[in-house]
N, C-alpha and C positions, 0 to 999 in steps of 0.2 A: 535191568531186565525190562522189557517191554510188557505195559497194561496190556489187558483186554483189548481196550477201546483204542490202545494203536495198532493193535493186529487189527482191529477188525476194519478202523481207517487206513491202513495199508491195502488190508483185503478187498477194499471198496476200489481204490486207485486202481488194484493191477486187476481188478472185473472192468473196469474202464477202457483200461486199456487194450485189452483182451478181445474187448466188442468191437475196438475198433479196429482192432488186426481183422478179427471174422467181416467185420460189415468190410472192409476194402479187399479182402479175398473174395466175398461173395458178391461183390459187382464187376473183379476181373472176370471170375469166373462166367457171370452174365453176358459181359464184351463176347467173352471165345464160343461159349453155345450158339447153338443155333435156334431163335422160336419158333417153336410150329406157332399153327393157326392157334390151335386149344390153350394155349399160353406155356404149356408144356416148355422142359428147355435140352436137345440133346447136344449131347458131348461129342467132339469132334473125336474119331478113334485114334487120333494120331498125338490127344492129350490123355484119353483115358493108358492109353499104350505108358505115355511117361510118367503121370501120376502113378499108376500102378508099378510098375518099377521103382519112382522113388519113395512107394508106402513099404516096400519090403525092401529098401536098403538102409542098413543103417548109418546111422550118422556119419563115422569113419570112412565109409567106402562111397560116399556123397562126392561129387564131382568139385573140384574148388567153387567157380561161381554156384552154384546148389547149396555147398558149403558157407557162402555169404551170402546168400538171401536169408539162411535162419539167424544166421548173425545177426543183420538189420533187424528183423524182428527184435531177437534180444537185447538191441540197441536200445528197443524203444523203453523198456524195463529196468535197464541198468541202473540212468541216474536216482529213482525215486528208489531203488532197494537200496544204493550207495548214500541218498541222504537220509534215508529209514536206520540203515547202519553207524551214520553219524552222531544222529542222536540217541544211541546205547552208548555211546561211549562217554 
């Protein structure tokens, strides 16, 4: 059974990893808007159009490639819970 103190060293990893999914989503995200003058940043309507389509589909009805970009993500995750699970055993 796993301590405290490795959950919460687990818990530290995948917050790590986690900022670093958000920090390179939120400088795509920067690439595609558009700046105004005020520093403001607007949304071209032809992503908020597909983001909002893909925030109300779920997982199952997600287009193959849409289907593996989440994948990649969970790529990033897999081996540190795989050797987190190694060591329970």
């Amino acid at each position: 059974m796993a301590s405290s103190e490795d959950l919460e060293a687990l818990k530290e990893q995948l917050a790590a990893i986690e900022h670093a999914r958000w920090s390179h989503w939120q400088k795509y995200m920067h690439k595609k808007c558009i700046r105004n003058s005020d520093g403001s940043l607007t949304i071209p309507k032809e992503l908020v159009v597909k983001w909002d389509n893909q925030s109300r589909t779920v997982y199952a009805d997600l287009t193959e490639k849409e289907k593996q970009s989440d994948r990649e993500q969970v790529d990033k995750y897999l081996p540190l819970l795989k050797n987190f699970f190694q060591q329970l055993e």
